[in-house]
N, CA, C and O atoms as a GROMACS GRO file, in nm:
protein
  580
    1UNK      N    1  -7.940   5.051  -4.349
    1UNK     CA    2  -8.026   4.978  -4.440
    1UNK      C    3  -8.031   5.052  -4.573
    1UNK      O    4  -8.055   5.171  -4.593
    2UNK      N    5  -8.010   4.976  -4.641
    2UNK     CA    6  -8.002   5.048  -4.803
    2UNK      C    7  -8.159   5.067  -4.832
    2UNK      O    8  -8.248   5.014  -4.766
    3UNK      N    9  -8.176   5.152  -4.941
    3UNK     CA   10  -8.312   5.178  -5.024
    3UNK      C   11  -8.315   5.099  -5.187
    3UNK      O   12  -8.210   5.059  -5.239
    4UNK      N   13  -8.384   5.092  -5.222
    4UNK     CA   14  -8.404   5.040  -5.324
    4UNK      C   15  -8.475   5.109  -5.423
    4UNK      O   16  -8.593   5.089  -5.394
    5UNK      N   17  -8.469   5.190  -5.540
    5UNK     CA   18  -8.496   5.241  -5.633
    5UNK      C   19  -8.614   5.202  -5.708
    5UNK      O   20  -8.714   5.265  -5.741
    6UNK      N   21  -8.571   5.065  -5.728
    6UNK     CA   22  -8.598   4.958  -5.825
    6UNK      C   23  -8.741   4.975  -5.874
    6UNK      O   24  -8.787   5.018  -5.979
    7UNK      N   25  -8.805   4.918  -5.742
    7UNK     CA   26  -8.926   4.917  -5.722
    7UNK      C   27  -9.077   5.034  -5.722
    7UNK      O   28  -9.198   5.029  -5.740
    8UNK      N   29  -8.995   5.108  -5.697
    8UNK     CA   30  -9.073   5.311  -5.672
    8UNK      C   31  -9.192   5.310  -5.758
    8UNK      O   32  -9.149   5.281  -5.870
    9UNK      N   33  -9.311   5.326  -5.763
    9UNK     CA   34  -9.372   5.368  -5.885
    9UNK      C   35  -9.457   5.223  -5.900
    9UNK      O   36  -9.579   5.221  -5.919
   10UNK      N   37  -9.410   5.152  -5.894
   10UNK     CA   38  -9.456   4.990  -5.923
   10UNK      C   39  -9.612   4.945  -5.802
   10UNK      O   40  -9.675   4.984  -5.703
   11UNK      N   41  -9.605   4.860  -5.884
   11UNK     CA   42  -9.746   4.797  -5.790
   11UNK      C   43  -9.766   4.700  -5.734
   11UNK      O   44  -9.755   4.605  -5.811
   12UNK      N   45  -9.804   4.655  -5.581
   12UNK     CA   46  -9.777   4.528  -5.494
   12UNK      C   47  -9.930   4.501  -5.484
   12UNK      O   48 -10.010   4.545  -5.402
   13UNK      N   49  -9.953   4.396  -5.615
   13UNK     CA   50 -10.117   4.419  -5.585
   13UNK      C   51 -10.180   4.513  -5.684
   13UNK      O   52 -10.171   4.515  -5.807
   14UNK      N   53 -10.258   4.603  -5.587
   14UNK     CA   54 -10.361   4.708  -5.636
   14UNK      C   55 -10.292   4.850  -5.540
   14UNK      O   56 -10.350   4.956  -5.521
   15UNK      N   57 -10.150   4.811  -5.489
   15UNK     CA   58 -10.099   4.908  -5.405
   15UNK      C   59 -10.002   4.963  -5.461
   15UNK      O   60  -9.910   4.884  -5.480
   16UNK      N   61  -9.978   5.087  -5.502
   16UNK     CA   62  -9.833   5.126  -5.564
   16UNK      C   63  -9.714   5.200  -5.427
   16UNK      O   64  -9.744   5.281  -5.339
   17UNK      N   65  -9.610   5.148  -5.449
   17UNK     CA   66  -9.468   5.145  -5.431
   17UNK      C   67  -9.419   5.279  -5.388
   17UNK      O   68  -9.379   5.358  -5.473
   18UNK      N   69  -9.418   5.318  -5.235
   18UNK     CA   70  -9.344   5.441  -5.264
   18UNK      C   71  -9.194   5.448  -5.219
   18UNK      O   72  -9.115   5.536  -5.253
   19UNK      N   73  -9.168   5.335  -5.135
   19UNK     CA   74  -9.030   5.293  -5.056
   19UNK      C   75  -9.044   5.164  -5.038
   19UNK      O   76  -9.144   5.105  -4.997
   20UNK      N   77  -8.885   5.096  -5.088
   20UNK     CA   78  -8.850   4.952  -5.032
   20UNK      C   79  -8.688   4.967  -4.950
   20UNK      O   80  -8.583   5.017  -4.989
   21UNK      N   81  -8.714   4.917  -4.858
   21UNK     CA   82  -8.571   4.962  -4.729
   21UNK      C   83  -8.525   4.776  -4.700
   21UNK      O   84  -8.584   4.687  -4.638
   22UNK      N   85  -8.396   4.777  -4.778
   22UNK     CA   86  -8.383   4.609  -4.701
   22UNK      C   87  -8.249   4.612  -4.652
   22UNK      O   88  -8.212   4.730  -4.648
   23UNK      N   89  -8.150   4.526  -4.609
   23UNK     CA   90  -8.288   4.342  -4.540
   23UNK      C   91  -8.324   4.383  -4.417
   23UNK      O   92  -8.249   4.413  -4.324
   24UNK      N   93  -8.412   4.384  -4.420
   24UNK     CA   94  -8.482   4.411  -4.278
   24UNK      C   95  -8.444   4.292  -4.161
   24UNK      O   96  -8.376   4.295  -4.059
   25UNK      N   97  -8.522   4.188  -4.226
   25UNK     CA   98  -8.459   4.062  -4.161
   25UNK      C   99  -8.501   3.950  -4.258
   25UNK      O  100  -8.524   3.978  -4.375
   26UNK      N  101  -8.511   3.835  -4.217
   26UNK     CA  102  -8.514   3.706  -4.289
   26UNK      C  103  -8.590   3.586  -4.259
   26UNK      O  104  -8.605   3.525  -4.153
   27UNK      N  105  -8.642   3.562  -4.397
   27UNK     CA  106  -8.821   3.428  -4.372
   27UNK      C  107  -8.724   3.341  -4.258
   27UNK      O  108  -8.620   3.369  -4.198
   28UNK      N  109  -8.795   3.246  -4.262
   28UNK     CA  110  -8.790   3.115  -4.182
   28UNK      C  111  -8.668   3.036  -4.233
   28UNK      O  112  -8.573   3.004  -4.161
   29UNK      N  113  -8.680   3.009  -4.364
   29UNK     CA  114  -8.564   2.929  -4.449
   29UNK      C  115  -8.460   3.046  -4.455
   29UNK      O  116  -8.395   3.040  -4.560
   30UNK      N  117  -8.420   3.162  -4.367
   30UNK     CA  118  -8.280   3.201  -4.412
   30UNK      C  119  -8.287   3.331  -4.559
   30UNK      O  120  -8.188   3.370  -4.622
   31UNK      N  121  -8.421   3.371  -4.579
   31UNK     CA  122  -8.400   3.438  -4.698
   31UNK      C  123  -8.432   3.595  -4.706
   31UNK      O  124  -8.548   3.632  -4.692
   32UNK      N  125  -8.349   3.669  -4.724
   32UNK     CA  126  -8.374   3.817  -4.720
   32UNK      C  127  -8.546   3.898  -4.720
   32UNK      O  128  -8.636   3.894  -4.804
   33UNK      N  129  -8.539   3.953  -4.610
   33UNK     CA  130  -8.678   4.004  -4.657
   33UNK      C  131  -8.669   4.203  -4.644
   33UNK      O  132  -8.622   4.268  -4.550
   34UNK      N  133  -8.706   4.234  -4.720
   34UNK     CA  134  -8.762   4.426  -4.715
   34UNK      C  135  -8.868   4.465  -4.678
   34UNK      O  136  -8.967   4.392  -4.680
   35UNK      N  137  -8.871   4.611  -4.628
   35UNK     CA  138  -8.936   4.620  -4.628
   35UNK      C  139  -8.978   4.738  -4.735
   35UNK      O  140  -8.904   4.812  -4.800
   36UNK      N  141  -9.173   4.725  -4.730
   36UNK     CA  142  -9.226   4.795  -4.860
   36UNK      C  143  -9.336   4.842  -4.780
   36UNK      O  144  -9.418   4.779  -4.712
   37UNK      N  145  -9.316   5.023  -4.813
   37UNK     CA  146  -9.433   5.101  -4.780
   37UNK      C  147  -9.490   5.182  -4.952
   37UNK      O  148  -9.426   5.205  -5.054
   38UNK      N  149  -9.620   5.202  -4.918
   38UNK     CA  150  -9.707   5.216  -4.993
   38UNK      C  151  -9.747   5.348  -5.021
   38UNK      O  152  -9.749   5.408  -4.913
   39UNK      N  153  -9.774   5.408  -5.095
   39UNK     CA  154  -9.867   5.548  -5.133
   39UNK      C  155  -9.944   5.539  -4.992
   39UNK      O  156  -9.922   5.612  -4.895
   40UNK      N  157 -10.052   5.421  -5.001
   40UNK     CA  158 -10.192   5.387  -4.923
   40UNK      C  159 -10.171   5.290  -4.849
   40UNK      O  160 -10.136   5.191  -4.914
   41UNK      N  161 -10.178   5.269  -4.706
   41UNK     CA  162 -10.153   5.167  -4.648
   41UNK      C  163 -10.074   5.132  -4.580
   41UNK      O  164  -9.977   5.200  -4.612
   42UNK      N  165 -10.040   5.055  -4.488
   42UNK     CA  166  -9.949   5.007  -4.383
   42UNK      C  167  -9.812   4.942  -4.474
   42UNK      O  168  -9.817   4.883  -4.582
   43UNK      N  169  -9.684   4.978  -4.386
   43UNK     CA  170  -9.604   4.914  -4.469
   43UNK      C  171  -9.597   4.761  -4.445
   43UNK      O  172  -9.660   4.712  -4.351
   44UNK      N  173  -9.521   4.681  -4.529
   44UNK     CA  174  -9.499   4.530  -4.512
   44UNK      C  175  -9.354   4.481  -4.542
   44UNK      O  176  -9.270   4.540  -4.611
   45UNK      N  177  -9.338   4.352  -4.470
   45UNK     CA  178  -9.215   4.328  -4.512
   45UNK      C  179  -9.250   4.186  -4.550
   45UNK      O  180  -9.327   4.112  -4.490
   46UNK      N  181  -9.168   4.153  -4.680
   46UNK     CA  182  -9.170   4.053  -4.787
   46UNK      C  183  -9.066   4.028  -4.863
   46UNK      O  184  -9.001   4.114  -4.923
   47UNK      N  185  -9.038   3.852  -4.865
   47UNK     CA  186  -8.955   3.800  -4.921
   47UNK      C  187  -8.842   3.911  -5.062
   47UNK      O  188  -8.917   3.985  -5.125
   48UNK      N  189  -8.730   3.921  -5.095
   48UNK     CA  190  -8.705   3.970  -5.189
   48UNK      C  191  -8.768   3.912  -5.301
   48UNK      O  192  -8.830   3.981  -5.382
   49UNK      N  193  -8.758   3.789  -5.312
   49UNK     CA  194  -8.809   3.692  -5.432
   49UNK      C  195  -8.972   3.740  -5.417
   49UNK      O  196  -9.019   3.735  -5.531
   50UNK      N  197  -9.018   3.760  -5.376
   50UNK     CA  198  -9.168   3.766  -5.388
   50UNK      C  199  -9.207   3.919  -5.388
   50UNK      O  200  -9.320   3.967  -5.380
   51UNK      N  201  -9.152   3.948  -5.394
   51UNK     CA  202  -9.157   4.152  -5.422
   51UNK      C  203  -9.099   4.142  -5.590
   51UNK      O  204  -9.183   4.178  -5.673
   52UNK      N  205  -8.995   4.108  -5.632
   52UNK     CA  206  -8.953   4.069  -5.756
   52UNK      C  207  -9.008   4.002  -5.858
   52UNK      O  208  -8.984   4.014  -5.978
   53UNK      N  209  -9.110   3.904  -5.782
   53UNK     CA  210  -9.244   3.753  -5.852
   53UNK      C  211  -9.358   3.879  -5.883
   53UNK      O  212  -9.406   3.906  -5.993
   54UNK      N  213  -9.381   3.936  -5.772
   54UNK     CA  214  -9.531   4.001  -5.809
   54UNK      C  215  -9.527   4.150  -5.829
   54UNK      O  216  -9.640   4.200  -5.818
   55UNK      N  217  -9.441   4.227  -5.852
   55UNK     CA  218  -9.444   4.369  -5.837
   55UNK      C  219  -9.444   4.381  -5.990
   55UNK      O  220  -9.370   4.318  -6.065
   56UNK      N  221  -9.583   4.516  -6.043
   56UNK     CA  222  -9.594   4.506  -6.181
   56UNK      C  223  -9.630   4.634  -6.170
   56UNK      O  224  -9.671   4.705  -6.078
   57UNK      N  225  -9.596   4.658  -6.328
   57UNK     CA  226  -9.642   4.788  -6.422
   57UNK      C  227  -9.764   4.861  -6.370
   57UNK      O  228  -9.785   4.982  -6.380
   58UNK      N  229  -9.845   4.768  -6.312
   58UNK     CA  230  -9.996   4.801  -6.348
   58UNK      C  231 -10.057   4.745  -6.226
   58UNK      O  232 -10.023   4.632  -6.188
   59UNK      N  233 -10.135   4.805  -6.168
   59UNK     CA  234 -10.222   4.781  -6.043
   59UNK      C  235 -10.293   4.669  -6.079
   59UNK      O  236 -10.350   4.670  -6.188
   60UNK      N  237 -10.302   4.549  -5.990
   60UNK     CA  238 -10.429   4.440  -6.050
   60UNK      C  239 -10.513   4.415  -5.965
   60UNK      O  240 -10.472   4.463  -5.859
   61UNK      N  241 -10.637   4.353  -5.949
   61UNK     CA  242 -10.764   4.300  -5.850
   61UNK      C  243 -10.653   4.181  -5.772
   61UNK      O  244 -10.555   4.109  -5.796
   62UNK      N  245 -10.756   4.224  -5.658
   62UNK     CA  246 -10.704   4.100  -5.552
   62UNK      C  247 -10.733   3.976  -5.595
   62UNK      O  248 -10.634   3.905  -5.578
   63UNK      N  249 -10.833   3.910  -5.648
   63UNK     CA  250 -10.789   3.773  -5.722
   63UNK      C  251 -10.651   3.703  -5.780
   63UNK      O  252 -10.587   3.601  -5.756
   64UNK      N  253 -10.638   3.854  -5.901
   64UNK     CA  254 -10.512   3.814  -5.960
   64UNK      C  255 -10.422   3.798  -5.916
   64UNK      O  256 -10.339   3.710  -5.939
   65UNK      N  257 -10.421   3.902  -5.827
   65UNK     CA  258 -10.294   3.897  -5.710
   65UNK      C  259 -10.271   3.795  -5.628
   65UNK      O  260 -10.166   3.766  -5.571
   66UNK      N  261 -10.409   3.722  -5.624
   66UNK     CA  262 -10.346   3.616  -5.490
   66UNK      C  263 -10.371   3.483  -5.614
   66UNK      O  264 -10.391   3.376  -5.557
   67UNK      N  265 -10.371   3.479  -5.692
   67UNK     CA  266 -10.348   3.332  -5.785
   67UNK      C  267 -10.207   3.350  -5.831
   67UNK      O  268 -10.139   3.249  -5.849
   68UNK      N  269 -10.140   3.510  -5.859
   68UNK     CA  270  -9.980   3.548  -5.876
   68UNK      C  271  -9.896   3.498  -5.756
   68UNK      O  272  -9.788   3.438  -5.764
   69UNK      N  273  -9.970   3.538  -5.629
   69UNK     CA  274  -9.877   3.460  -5.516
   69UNK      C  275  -9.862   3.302  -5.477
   69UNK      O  276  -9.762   3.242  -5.436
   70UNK      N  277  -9.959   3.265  -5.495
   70UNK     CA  278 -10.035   3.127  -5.495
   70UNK      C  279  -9.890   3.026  -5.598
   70UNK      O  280  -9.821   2.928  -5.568
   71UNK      N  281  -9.900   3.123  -5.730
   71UNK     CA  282  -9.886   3.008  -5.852
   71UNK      C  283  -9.734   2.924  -5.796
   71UNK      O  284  -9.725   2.801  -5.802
   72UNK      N  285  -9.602   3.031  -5.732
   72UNK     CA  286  -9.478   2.964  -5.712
   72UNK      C  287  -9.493   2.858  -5.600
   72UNK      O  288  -9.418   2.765  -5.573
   73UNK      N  289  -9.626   2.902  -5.535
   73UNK     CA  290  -9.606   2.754  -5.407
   73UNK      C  291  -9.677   2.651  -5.463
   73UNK      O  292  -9.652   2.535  -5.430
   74UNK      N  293  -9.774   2.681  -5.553
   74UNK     CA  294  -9.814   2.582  -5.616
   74UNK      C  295  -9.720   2.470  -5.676
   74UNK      O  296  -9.746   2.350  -5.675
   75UNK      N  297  -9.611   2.526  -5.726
   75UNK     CA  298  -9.568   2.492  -5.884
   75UNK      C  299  -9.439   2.424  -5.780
   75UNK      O  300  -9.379   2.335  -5.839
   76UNK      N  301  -9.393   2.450  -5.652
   76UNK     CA  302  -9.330   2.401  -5.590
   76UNK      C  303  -9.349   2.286  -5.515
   76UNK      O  304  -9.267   2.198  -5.491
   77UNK      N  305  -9.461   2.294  -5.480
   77UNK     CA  306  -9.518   2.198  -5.402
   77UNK      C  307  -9.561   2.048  -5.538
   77UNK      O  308  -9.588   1.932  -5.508
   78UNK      N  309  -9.557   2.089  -5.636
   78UNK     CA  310  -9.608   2.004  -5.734
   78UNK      C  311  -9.438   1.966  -5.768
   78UNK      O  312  -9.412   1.861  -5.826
   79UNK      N  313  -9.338   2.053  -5.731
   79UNK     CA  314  -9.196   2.001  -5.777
   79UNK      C  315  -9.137   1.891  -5.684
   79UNK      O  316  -9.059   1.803  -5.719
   80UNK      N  317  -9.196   1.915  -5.541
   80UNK     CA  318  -9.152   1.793  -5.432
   80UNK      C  319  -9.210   1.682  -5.442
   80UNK      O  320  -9.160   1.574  -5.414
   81UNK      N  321  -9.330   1.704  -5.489
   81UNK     CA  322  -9.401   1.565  -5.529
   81UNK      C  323  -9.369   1.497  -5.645
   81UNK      O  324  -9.373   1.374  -5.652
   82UNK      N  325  -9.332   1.577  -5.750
   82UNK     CA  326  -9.220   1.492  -5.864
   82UNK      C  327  -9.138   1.438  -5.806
   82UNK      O  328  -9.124   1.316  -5.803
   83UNK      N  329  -9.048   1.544  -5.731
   83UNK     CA  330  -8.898   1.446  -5.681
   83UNK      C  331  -8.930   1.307  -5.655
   83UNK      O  332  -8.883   1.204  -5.703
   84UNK      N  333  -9.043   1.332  -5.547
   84UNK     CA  334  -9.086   1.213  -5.464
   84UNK      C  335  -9.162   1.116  -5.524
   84UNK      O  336  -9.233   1.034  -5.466
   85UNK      N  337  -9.145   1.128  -5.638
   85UNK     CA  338  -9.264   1.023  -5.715
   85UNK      C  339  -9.408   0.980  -5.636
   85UNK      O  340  -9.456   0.868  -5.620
   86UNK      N  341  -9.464   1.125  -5.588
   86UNK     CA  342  -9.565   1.045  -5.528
   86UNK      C  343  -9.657   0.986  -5.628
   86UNK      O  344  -9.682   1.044  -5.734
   87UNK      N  345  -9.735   0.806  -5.576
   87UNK     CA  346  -9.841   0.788  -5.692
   87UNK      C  347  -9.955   0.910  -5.683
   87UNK      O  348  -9.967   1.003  -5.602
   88UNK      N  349 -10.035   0.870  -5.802
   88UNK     CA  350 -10.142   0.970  -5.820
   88UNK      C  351 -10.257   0.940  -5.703
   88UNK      O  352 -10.312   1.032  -5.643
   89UNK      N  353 -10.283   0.809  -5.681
   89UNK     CA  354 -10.381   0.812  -5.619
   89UNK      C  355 -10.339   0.848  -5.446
   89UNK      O  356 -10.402   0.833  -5.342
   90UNK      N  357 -10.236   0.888  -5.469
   90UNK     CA  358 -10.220   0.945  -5.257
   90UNK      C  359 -10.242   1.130  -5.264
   90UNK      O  360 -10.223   1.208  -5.170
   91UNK      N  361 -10.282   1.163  -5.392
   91UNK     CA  362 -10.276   1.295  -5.441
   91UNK      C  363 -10.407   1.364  -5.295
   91UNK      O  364 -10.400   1.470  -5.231
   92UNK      N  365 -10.474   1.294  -5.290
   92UNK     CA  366 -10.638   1.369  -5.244
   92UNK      C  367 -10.609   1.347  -5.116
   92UNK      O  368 -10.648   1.431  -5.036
   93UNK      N  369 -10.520   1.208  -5.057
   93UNK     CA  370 -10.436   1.194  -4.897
   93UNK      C  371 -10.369   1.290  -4.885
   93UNK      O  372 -10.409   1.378  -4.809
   94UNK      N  373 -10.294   1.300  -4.928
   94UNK     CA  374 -10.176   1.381  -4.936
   94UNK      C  375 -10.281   1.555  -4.924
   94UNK      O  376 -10.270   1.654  -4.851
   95UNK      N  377 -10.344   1.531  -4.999
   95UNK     CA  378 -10.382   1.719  -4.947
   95UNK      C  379 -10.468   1.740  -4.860
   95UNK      O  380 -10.491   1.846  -4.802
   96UNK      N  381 -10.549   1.579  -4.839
   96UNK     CA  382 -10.608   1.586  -4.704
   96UNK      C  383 -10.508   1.597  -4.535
   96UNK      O  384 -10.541   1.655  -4.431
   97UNK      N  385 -10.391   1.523  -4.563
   97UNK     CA  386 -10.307   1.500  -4.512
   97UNK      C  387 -10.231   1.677  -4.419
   97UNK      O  388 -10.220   1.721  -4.304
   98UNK      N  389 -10.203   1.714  -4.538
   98UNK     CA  390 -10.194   1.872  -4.547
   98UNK      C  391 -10.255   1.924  -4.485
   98UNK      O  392 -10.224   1.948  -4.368
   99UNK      N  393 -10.376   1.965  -4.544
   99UNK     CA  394 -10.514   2.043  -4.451
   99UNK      C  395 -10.508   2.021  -4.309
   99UNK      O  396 -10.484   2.114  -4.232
  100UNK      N  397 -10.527   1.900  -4.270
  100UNK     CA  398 -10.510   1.816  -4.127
  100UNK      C  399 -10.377   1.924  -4.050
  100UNK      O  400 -10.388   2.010  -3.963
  101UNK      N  401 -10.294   1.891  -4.102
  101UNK     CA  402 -10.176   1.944  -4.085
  101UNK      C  403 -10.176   2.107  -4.050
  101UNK      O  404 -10.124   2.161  -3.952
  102UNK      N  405 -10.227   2.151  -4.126
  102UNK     CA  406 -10.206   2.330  -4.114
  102UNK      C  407 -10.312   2.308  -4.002
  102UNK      O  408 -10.258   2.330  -3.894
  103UNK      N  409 -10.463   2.268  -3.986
  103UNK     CA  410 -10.541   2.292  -3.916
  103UNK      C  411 -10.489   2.291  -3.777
  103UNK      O  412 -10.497   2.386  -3.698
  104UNK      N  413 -10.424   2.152  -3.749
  104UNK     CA  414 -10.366   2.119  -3.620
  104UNK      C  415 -10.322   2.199  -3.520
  104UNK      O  416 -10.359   2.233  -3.408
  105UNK      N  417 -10.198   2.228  -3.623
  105UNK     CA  418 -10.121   2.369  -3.596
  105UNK      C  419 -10.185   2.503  -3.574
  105UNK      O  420 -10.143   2.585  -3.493
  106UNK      N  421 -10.240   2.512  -3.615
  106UNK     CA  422 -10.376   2.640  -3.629
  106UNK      C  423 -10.419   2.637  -3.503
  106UNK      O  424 -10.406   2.728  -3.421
  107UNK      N  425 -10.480   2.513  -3.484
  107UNK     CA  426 -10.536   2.484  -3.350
  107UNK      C  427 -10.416   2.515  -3.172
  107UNK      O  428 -10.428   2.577  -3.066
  108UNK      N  429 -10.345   2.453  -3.216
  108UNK     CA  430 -10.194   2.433  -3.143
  108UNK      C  431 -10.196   2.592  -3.088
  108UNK      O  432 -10.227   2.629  -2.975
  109UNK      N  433 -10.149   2.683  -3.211
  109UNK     CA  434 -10.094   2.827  -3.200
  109UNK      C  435 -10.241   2.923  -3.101
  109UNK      O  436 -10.226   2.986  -2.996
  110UNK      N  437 -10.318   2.912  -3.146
  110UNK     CA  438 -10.445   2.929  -3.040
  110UNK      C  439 -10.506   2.875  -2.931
  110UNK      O  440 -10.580   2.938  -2.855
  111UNK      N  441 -10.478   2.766  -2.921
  111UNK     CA  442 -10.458   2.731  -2.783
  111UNK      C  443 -10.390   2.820  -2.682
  111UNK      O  444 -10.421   2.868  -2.573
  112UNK      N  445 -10.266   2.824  -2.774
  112UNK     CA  446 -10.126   2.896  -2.673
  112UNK      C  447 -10.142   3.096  -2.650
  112UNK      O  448 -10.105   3.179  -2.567
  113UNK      N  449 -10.226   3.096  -2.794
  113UNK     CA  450 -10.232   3.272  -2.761
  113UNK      C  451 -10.383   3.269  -2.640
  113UNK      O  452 -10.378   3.360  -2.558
  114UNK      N  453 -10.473   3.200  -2.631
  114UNK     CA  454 -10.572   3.197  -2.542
  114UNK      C  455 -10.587   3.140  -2.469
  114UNK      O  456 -10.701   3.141  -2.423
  115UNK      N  457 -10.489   3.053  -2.411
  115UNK     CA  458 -10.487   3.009  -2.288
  115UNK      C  459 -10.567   2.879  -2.280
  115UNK      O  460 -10.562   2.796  -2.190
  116UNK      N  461 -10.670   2.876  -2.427
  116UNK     CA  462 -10.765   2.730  -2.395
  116UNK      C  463 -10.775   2.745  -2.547
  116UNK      O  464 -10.732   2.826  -2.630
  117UNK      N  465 -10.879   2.593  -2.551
  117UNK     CA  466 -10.918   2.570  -2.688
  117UNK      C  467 -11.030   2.629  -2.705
  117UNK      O  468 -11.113   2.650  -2.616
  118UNK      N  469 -11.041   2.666  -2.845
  118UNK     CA  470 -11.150   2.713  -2.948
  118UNK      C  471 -11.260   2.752  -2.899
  118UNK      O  472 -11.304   2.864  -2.872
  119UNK      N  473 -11.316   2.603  -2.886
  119UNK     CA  474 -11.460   2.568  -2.843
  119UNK      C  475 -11.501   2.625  -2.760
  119UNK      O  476 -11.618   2.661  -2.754
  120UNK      N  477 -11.363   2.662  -2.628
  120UNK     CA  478 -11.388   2.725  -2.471
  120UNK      C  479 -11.420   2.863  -2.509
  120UNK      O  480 -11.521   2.924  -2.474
  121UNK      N  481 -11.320   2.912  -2.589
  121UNK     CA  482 -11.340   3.095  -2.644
  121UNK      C  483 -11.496   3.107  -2.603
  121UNK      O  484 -11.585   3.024  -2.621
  122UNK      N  485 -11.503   3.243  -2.538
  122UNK     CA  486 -11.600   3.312  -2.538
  122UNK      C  487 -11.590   3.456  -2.617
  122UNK      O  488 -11.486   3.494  -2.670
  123UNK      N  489 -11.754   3.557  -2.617
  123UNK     CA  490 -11.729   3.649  -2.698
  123UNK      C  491 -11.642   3.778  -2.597
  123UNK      O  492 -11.587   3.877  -2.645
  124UNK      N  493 -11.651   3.741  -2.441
  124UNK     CA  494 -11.582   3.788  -2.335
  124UNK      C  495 -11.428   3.756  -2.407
  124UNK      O  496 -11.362   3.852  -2.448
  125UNK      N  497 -11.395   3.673  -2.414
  125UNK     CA  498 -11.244   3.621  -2.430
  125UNK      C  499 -11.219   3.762  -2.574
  125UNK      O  500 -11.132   3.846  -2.594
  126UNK      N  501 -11.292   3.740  -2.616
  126UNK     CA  502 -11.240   3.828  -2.749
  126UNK      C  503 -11.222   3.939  -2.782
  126UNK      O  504 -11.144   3.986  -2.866
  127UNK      N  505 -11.369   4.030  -2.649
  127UNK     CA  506 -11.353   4.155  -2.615
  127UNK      C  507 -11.234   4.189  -2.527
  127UNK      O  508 -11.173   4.296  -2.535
  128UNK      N  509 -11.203   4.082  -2.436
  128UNK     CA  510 -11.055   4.108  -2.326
  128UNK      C  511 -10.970   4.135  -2.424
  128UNK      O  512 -10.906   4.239  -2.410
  129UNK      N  513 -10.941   4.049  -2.558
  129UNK     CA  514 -10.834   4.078  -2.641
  129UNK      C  515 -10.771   4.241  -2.710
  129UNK      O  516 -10.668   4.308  -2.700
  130UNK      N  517 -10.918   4.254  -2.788
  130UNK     CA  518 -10.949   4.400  -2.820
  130UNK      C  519 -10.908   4.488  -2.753
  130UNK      O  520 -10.845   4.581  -2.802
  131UNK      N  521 -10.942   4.475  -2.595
  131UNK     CA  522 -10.928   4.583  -2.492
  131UNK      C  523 -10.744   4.595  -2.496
  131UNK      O  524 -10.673   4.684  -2.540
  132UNK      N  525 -10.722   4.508  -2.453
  132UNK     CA  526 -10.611   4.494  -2.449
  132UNK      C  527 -10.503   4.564  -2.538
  132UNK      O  528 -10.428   4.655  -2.503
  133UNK      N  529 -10.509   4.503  -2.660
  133UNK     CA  530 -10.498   4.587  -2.778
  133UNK      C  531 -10.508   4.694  -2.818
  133UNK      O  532 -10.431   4.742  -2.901
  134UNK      N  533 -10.624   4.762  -2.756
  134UNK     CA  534 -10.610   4.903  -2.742
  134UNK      C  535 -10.532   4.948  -2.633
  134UNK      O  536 -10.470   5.051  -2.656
  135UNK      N  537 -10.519   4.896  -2.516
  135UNK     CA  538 -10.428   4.986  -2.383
  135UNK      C  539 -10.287   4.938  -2.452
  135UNK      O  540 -10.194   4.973  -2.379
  136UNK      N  541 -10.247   4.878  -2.553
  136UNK     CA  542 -10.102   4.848  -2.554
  136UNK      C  543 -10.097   4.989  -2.694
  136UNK      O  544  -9.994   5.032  -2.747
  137UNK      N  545 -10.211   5.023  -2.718
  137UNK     CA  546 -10.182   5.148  -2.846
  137UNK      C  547 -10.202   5.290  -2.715
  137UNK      O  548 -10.198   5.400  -2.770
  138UNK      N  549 -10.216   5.295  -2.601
  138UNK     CA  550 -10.178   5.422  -2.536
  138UNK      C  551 -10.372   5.501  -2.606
  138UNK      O  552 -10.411   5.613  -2.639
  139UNK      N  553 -10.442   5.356  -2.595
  139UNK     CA  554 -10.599   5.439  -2.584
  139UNK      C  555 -10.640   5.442  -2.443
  139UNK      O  556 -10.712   5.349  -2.407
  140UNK      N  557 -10.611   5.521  -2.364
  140UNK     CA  558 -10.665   5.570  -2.160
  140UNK      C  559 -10.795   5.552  -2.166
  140UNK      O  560 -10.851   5.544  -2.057
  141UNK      N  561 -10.854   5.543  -2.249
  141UNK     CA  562 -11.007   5.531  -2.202
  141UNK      C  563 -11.104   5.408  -2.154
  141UNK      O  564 -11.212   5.390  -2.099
  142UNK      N  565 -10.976   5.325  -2.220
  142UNK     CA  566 -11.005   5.148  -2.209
  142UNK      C  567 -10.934   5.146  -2.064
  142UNK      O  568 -10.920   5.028  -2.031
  143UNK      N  569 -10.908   5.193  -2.012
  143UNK     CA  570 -10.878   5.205  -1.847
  143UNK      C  571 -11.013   5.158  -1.791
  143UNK      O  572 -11.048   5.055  -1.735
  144UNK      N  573 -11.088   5.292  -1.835
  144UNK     CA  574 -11.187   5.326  -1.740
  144UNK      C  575 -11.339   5.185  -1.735
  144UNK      O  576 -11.426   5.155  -1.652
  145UNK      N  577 -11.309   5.148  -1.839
  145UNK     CA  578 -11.391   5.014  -1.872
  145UNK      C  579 -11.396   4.863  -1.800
  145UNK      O  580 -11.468   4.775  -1.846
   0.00000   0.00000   0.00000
């Protein structure tokens, strides 16, 4: 895996840059991703294009940072709907439509990590998780519990 120079010194966020190691592996659509460890903090791995979109001179607040990540899906999602000539008035469907959509799925993916829906979760269900979580980090004491 190669290193990357490029980036060293720079800021992901309010986080500065001490190593980028790629391709680690690749998004969903097929596209290179690195990885990036930090002065402070856990490392991450992220799109090349989006290490390249947001990595700056200068440390910024998490707002800025997430309206900087925000703006290309924005500006994309506003480019498919050109293609598509959607009219204006399916604009508020259409993102209700959406919402619906991610929620579903949301719902779907938790179902499947808990065995039941939502509603069923208990605060038992959540502590089993935790526990768990810790005996898979090699904490012995969550044995004894």
């Amino acid at each position: 895996m190669e290193k990357s120079n490029e980036y060293v010194g720079k800021f992901y966020g309010d986080r500065q840059i001490k190593e980028v190691v790629g391709i680690i592996t690749k998004t969903a659509s097929g596209k290179d991703k690195v990885s990036v460890s930090f002065e402070i903090g856990e490392p991450i791995q992220i799109p090349v294009e989006q290490l390249a979109t947001l990595a700056s001179e200068k440390a910024i607040d998490a707002t800025t940072f997430r309206d900087k990540q925000m703006e290309p899906l924005v500006l994309g999602a506003i480019g498919m709907l050109l293609e598509a000539e959607v009219p204006l008035e399916w604009m508020q469907y259409f993102s209700q439509k959406l919402g619906i959509s991610i929620s579903t799925s949301v719902d779907k993916a938790n179902e499947i990590l808990w065995g039941k829906k939502f509603f069923q979760l208990t605060l038992l269900d959540v502590d089993k998780i935790i526990r768990m979580g810790d005996l898979t980090k090699g904490v012995e004491k969550n044995l004894e519990k």
